[in-house]
C-alpha positions as CSV (number, residue, x, y, z in Angstrom):
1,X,8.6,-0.6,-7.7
2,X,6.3,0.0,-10.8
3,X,2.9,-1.9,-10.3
4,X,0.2,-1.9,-13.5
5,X,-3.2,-3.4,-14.1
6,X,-4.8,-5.5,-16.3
7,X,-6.6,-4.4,-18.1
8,X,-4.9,-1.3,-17.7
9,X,-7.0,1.9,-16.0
10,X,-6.7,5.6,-15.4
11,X,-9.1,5.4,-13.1
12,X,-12.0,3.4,-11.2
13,X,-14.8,2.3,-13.4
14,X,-17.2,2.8,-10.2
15,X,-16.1,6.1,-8.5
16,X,-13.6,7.4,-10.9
17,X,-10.9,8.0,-8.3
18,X,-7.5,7.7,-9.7
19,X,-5.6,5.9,-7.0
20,X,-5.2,2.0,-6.3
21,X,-4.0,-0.2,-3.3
22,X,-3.1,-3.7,-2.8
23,X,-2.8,-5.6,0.4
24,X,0.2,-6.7,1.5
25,X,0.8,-8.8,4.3
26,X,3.5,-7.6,6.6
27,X,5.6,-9.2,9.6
28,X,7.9,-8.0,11.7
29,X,9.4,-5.4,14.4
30,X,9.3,-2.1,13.9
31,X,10.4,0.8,16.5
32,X,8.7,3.8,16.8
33,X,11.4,6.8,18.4
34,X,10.5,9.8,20.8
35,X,12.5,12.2,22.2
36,X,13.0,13.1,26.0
37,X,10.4,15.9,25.8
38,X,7.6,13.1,24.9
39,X,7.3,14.2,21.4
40,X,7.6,11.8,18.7
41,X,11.0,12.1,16.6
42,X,11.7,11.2,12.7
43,X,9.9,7.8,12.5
44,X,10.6,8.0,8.4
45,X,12.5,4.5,8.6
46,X,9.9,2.8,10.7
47,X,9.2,0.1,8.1
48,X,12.4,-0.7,7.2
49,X,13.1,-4.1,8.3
50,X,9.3,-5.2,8.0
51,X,8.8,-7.7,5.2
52,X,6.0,-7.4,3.0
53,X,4.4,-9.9,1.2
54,X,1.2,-9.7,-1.6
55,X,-2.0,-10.8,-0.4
56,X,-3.4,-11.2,-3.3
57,X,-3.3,-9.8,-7.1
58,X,-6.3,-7.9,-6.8
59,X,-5.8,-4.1,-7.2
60,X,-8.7,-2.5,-5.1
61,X,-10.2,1.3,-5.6
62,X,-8.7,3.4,-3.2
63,X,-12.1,5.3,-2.2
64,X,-14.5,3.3,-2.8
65,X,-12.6,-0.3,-2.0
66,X,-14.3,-2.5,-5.0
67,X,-11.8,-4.8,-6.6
68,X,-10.9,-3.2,-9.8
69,X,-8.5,-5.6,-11.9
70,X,-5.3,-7.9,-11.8
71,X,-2.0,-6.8,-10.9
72,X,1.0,-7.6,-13.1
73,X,4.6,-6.6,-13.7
74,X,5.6,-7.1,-9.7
């Protein structure tokens, strides 16, 4: 899934870090899988059957948290 901004960005005006999040609201069950010994075993499709859903289209710095521009294209 290919998410941009508007306007578009390489990086946060305010901190400069060049990641981005978006909040997603999620529901669901989930199972989390251990082994006999007590250890915990490949969890990689955890999320599987969780459904996601968009909070909002606001992209948000990843450091510094400060909303940062719209999301488009999803």
């Amino acid at each position: 899934m290919a998410v941009s901004l508007s306007p578009a960005l390489a990086e946060c005006p305010f901190c400069g870090c060049r990641e981005f999040a978006i909040r997603l609201q999620v529901s669901g069950v989930i199972r989390e899988i251990y082994r006999f010994d007590g250890q915990v075993a490949d969890n990689s499709g955890m999320w599987d059957s969780a459904q996601t859903r968009q909070q909002d289209k606001h992209a948000y710095c990843r450091d510094c948290e400060r909303p940062i521009g719209q999301v488009v294209g999803q």
